[in-house]
TORKOL-4160 file (C-alpha; in steps of 0.2 Angstrom, whole numbers, padded with zeros to 4 digits, m for minus):
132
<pt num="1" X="m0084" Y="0129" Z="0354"/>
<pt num="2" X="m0096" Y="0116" Z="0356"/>
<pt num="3" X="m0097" Y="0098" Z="0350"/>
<pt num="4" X="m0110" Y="0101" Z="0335"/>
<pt num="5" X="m0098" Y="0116" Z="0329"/>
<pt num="6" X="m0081" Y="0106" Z="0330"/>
<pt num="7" X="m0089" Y="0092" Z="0321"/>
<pt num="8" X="m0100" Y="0104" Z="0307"/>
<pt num="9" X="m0082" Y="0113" Z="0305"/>
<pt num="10" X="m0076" Y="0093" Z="0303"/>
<pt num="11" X="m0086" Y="0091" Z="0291"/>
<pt num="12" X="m0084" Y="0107" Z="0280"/>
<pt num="13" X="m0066" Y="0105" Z="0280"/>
<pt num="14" X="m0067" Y="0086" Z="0274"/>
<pt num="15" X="m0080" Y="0092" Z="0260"/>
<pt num="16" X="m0068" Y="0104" Z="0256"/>
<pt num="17" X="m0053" Y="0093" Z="0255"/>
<pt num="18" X="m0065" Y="0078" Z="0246"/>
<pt num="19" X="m0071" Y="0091" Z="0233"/>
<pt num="20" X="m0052" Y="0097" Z="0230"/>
<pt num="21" X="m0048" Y="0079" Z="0229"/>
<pt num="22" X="m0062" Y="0077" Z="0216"/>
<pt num="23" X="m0059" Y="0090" Z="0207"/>
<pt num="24" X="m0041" Y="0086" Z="0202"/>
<pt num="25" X="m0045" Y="0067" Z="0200"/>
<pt num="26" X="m0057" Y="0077" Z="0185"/>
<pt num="27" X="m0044" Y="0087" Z="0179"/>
<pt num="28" X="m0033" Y="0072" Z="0178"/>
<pt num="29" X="m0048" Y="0063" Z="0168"/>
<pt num="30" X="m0052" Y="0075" Z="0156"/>
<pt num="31" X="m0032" Y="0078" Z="0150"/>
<pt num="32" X="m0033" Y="0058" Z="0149"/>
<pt num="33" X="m0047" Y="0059" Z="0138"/>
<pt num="34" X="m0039" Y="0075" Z="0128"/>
<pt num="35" X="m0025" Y="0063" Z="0126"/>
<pt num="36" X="m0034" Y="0048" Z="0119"/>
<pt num="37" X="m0045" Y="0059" Z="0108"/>
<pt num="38" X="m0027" Y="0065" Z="0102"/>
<pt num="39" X="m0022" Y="0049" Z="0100"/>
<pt num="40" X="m0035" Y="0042" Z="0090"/>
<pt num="41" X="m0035" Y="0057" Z="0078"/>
<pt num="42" X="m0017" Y="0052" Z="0075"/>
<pt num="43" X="m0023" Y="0032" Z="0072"/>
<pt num="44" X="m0038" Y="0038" Z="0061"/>
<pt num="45" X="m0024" Y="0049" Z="0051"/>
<pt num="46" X="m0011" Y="0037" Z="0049"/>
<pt num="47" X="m0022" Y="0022" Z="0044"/>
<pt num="48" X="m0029" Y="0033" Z="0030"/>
<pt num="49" X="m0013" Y="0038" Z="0023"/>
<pt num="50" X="m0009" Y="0019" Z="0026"/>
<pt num="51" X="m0023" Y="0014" Z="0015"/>
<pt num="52" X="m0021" Y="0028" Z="0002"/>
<pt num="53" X="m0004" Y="0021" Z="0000"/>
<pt num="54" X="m0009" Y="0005" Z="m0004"/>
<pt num="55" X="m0021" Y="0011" Z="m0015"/>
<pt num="56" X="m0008" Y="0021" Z="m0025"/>
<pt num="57" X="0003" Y="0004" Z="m0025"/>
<pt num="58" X="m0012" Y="m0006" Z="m0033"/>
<pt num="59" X="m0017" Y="0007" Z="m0045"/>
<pt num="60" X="0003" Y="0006" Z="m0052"/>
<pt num="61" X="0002" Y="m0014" Z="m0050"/>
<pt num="62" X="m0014" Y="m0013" Z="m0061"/>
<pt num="63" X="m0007" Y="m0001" Z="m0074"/>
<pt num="64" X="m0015" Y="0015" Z="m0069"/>
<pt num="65" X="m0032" Y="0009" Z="m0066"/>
<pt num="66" X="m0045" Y="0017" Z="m0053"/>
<pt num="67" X="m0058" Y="0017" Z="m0043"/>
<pt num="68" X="m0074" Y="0005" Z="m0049"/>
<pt num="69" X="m0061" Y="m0004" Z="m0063"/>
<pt num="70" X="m0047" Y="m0005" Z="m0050"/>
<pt num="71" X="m0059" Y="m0014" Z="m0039"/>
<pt num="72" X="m0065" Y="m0024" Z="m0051"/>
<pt num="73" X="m0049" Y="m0032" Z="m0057"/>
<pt num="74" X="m0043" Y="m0034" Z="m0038"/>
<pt num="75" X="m0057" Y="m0042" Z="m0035"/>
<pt num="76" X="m0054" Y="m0054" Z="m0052"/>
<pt num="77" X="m0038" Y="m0059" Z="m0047"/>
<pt num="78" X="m0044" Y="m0064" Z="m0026"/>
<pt num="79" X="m0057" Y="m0074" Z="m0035"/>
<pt num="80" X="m0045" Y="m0084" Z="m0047"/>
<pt num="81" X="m0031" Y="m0087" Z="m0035"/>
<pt num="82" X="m0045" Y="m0091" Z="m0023"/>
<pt num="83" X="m0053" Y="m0105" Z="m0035"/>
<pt num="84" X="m0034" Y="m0114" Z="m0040"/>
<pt num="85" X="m0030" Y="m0113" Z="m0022"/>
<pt num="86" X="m0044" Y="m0122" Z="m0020"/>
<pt num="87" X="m0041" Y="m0135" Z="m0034"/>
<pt num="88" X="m0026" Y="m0139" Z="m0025"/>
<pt num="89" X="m0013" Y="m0125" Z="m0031"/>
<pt num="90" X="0001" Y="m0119" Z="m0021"/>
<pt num="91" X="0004" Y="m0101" Z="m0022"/>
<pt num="92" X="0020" Y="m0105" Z="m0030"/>
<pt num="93" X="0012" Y="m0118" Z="m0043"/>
<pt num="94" X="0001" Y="m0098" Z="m0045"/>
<pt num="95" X="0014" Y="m0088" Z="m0047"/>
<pt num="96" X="0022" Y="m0099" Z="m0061"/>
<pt num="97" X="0008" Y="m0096" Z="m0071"/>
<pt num="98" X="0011" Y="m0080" Z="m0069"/>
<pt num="99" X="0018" Y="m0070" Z="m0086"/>
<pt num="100" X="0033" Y="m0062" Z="m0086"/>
<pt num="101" X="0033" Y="m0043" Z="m0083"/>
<pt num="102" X="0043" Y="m0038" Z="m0099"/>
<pt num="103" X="0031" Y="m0048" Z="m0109"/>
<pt num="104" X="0043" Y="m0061" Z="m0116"/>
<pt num="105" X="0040" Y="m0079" Z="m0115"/>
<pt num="106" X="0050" Y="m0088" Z="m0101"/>
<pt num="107" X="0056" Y="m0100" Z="m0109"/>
<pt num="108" X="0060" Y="m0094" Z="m0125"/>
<pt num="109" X="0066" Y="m0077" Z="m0121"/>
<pt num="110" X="0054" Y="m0072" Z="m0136"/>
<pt num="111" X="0038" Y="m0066" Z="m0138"/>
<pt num="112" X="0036" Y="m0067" Z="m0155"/>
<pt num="113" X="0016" Y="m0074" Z="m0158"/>
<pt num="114" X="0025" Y="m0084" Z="m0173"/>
<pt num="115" X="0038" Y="m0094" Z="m0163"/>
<pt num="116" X="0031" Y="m0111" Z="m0156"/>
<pt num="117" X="0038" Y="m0112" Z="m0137"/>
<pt num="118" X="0052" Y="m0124" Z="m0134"/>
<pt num="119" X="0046" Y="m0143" Z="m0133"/>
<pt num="120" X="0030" Y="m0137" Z="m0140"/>
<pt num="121" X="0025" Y="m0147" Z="m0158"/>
<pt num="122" X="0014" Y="m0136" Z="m0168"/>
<pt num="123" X="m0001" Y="m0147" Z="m0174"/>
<pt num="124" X="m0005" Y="m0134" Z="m0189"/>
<pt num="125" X="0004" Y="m0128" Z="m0206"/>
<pt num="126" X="m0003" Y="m0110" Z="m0205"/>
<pt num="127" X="0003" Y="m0098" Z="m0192"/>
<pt num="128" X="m0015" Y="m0092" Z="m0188"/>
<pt num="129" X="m0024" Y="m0109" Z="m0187"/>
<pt num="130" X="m0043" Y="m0098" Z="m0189"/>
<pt num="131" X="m0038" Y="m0096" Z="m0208"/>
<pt num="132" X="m0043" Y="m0106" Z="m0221"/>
């Protein structure tokens, strides 16, 4: 054989191995990206169920309220706790205001409209201070 054939048959047989080399290396890259795609699918589903969650919680929190008037009093609440922060509230100083979940006054333990809270002096003789 002569030297231009030895080297052509160099040649082919390096192409051949580079474009076998190549070709896996590909192979290799698309099962990655099959993998990723896989994995995001996976992120996209469990963020959603993450945030359907949290959507059911709310809607309990807010006493069965949904969609546009579930945003709305979300969105209420963000914006009074944001202005008494503001003022110089705590959160804790907030969530004393807070009323009690069973309705009855804290202090009192009754939640009677009727009763005057403890410590409190009523400044009128009528219950309802509208009448006349």
């Amino acid at each position: 054989m002569s030297k231009k054939a030895k080297s052509e048959v160099a040649d082919n047989s390096a192409d051949a191995v580079m474009d076998e080399v190549l070709s896996e290396n590909q192979a290799k890259l698309n099962k990655l990206n099959s993998s990723i795609q896989t994995a995001y699918e996976r992120r996209r589903k469990i963020i959603t169920d993450s945030k359907l969650y949290t959507y059911d919680k709310l809607a309990q929190l807010y006493g069965g309220a949904e969609g546009q008037a579930l945003l709305d009093a979300v969105t209420a609440e963000h914006t009074m706790i944001g202005k008494l922060t503001n003022s110089g509230m705590s959160y804790a100083d907030i969530e004393g205001l807070v009323d009690s979940s069973d309705g009855a006054d804290s202090k009192s333990g009754n939640s009677s409209d009727s009763d005057v809270a403890d410590g409190q002096t009523s400044f009128f003789e009528n219950e309802n201070p509208y009448t006349v």
